[in-house]
N, CA, C and O of each residue as an XYZ file, in Angstrom:
460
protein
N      78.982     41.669     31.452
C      78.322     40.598     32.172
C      78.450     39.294     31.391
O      78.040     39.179     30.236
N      78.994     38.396     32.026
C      79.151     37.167     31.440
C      78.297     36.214     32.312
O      78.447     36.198     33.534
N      77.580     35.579     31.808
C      77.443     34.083     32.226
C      77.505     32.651     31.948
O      77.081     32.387     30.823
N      77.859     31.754     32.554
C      78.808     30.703     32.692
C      78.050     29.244     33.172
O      77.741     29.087     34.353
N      77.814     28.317     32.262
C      76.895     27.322     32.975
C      77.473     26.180     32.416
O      77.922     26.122     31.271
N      77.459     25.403     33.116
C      78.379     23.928     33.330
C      77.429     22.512     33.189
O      76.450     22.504     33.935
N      77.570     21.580     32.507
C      76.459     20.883     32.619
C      77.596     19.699     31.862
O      78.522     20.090     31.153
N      77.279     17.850     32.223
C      77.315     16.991     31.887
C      78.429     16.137     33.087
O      79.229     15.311     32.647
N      78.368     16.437     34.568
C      78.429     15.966     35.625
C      77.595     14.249     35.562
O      76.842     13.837     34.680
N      78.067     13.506     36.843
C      77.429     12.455     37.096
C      78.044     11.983     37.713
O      79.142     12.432     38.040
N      77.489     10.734     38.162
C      78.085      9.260     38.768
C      78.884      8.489     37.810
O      78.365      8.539     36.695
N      79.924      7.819     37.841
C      80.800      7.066     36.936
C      81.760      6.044     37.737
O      82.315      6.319     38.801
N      81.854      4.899     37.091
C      82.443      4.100     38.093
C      84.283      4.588     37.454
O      84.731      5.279     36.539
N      84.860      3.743     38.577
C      86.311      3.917     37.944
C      86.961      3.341     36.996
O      86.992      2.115     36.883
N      87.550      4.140     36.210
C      87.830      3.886     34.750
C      86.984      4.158     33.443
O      87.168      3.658     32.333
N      85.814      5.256     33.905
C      84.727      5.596     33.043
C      85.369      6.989     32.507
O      86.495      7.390     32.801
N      84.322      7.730     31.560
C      84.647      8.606     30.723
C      83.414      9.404     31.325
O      82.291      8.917     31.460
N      83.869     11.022     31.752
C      82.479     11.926     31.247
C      82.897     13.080     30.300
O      84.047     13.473     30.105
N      81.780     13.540     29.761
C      82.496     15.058     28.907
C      81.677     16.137     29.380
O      80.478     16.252     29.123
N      82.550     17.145     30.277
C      81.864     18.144     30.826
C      81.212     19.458     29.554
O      81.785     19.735     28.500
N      80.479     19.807     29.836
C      80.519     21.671     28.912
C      80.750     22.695     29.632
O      80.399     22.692     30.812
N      81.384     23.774     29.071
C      80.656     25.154     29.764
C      80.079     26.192     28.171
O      80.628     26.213     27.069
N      78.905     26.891     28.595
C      78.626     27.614     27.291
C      78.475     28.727     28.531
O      78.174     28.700     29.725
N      78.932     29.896     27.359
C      79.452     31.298     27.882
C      78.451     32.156     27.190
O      78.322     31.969     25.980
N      77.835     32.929     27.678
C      76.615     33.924     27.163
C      77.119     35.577     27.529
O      78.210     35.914     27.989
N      75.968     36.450     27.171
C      76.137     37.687     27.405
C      76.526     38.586     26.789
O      76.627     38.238     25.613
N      76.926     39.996     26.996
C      77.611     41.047     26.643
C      79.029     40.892     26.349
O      79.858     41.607     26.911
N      79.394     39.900     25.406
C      80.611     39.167     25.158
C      81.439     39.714     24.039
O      80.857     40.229     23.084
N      82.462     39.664     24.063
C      83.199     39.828     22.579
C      84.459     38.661     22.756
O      84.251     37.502     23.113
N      85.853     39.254     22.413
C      86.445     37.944     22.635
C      86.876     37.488     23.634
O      87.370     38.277     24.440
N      86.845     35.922     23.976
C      87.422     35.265     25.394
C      88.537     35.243     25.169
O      88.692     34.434     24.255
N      89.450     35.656     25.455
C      91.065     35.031     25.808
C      91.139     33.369     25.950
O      90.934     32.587     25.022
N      91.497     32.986     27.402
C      91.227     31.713     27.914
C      90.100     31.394     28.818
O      89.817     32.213     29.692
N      89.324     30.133     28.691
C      88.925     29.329     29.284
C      89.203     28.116     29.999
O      89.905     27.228     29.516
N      88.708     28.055     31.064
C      89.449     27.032     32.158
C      88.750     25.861     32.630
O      87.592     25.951     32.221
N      88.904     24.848     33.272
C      88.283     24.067     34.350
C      88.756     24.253     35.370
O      89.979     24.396     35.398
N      87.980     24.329     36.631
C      88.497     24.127     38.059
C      87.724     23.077     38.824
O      86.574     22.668     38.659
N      88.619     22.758     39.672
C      87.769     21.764     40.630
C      87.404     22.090     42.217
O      87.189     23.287     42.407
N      87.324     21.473     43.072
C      86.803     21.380     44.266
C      86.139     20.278     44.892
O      85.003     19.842     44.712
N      87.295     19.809     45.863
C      86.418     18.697     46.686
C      86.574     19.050     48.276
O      87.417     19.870     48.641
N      85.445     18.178     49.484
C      85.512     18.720     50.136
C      86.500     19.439     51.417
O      87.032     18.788     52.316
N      86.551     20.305     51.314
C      87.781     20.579     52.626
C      88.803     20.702     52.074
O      89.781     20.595     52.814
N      89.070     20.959     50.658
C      90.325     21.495     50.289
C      89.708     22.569     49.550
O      88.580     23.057     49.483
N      91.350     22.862     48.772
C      91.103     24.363     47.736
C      90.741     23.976     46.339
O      90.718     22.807     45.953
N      90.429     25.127     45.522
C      89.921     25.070     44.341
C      91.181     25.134     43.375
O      92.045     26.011     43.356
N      91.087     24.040     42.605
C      92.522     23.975     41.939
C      91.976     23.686     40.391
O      91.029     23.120     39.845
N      93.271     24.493     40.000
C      93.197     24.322     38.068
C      93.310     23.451     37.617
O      94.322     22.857     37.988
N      92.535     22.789     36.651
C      92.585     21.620     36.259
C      93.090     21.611     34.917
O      94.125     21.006     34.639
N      92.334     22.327     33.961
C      92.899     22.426     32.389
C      92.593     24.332     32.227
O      92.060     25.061     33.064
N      93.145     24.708     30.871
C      92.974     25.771     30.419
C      93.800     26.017     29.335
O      94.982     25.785     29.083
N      93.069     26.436     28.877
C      92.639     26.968     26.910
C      92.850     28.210     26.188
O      92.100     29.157     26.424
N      93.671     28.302     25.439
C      93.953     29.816     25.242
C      93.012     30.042     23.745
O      92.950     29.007     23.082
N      92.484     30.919     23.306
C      91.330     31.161     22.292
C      92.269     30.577     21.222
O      91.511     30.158     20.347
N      93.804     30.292     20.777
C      94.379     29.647     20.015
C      94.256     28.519     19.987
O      94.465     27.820     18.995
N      93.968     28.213     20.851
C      94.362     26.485     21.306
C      95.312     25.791     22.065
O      95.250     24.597     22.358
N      96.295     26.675     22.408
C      97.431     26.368     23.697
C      96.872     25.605     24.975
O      96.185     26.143     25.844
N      97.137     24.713     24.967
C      96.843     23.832     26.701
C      97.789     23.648     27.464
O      98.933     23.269     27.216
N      96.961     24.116     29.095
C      97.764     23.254     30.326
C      96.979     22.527     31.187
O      95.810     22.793     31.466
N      97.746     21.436     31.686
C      96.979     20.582     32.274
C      97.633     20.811     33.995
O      98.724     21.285     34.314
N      96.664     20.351     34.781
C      97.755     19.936     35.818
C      98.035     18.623     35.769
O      97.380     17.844     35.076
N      99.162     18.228     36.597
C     100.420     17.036     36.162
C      99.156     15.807     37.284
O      99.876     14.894     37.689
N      97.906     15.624     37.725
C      97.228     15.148     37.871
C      96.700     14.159     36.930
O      96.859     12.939     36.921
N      95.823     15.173     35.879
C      94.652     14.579     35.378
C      95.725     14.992     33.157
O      95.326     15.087     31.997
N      96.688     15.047     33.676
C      97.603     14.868     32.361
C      97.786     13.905     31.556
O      98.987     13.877     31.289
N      97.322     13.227     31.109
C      97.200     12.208     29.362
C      95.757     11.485     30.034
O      95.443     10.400     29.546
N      95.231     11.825     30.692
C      93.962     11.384     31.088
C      92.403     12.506     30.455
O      91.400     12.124     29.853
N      92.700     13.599     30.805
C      91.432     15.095     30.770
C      91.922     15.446     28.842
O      92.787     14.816     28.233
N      91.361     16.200     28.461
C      91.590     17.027     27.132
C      90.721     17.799     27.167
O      89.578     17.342     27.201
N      90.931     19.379     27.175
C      90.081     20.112     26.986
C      89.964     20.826     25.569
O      91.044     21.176     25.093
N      89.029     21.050     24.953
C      89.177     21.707     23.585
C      87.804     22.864     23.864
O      87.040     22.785     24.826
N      87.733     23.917     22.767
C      86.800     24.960     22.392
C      86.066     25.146     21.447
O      86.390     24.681     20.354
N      84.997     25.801     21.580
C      84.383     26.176     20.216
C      84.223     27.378     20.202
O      83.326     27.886     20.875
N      85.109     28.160     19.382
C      84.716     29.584     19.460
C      83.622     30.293     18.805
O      83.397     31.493     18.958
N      83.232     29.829     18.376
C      81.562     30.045     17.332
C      80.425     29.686     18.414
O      79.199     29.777     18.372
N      81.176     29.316     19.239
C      79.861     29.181     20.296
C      79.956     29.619     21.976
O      79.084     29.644     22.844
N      81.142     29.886     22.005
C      81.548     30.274     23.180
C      81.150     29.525     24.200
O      80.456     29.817     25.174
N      81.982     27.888     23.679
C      82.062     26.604     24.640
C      83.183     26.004     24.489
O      83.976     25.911     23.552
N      83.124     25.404     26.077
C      84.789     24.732     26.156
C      84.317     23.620     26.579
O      83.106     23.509     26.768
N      85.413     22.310     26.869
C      84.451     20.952     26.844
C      85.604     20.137     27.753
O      86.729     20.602     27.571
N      85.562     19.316     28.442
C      86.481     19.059     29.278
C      86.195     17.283     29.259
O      85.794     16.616     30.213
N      86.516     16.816     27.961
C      86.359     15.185     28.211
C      87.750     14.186     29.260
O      88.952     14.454     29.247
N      87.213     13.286     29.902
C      87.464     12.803     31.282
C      87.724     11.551     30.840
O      86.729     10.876     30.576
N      88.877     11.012     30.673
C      88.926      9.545     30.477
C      89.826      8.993     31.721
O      90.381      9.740     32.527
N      89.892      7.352     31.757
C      90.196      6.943     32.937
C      90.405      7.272     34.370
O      91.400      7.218     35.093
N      89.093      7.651     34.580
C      88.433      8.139     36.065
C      88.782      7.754     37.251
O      88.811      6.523     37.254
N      89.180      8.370     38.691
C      89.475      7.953     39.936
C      89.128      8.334     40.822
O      88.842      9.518     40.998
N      89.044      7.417     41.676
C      87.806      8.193     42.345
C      88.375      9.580     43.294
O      87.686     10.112     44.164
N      89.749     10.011     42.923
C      90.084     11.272     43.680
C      89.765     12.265     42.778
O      89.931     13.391     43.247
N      89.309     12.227     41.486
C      88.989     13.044     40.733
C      87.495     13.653     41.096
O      87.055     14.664     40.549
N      86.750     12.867     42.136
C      85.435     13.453     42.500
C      85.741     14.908     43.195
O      86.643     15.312     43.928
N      84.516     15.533     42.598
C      84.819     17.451     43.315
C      83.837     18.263     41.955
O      83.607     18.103     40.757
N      83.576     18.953     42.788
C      82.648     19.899     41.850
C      83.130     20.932     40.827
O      83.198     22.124     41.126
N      83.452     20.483     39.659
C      83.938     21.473     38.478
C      82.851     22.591     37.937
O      81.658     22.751     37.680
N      84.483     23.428     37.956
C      83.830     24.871     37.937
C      84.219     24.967     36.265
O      84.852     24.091     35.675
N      83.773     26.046     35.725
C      84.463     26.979     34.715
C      84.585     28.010     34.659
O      83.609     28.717     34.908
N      85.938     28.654     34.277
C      86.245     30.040     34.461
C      86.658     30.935     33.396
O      87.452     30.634     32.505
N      86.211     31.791     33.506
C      86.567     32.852     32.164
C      86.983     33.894     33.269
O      86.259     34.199     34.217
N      88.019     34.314     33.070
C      88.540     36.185     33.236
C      88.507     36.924     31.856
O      89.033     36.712     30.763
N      87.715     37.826     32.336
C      86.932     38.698     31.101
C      86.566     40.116     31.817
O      85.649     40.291     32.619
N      87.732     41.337     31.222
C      87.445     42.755     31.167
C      87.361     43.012     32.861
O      86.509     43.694     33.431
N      88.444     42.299     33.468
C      89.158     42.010     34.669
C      88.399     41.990     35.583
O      88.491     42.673     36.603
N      87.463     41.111     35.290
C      86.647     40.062     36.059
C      86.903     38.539     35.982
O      86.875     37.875     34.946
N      87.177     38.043     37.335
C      87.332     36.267     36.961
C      85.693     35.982     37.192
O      85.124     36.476     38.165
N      84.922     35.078     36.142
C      83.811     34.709     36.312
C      83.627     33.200     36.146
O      84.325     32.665     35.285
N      82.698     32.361     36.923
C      82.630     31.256     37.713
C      81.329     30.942     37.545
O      80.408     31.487     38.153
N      81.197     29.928     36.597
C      79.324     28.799     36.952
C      79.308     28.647     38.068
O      79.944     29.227     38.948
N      78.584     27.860     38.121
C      77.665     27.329     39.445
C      78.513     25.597     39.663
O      78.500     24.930     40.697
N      78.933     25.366     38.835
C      79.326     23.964     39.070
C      78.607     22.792     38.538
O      77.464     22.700     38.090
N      79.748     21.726     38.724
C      78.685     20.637     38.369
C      79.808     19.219     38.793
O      80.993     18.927     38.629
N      78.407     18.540     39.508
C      79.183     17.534     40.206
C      79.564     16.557     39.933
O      78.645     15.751     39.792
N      80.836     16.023     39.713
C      81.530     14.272     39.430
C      81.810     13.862     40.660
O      81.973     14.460     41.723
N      81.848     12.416     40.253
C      81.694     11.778     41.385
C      82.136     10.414     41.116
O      81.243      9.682     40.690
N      83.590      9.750     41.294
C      83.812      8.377     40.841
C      83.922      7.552     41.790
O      84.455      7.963     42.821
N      83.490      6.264     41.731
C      82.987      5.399     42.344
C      84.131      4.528     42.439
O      84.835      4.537     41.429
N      84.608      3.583     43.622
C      85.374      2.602     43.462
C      85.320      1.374     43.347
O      86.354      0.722     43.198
């Protein structure tokens, strides 16, 4: 059982910075990778960054020299800082861990850029 909670969402005008979290709890041992996903309305849920417990990154060719995601493995948190913001980047970010072949999913947390 893993759980997954997302927090440091907001309002931001365009060209602002946010830095998302996710901290990972539970009956845990090691994570492989950790992810961001997004979601806005009326489309699909798409990958945004992801983290291999080494440190290997992919971005999508979107939010690429813009997003950086990094980890803390001593704490079992991943962090998704957001620089030069647009407002198509608004959508509710998820975080995802697949763990002991379960994909597991917060609750979200909402951005929202302003024009």
């Amino acid at each position: 059982q893993v759980q997954l909670v997302e927090s440091g969402g907001g309002l931001v005008q365009a060209g602002g910075s946010l830095r998302l979290s996710c901290a990972a709890s539970g009956s845990i041992g090691i994570i492989s990778n950790m992810g961001w996903y997004r979601q806005a309305p009326g489309k699909q849920r798409e990958a945004v960054a992801v983290i291999s417990r080494g440190g290997a990154t992919n971005y999508s060719y979107s939010v690429k020299g813009r997003f950086t995601i990094s980890r803390d493995n001593a704490k079992n948190t991943a962090y998704l800082q957001m620089a030069s913001l647009k407002p198509e980047d608004t959508a509710v970010y998820y975080c995802n861990v697949p763990y002991g072949s379960i994909n597991y999913w917060g609750r979200g947390t909402q951005v929202t850029v302003s024009s």
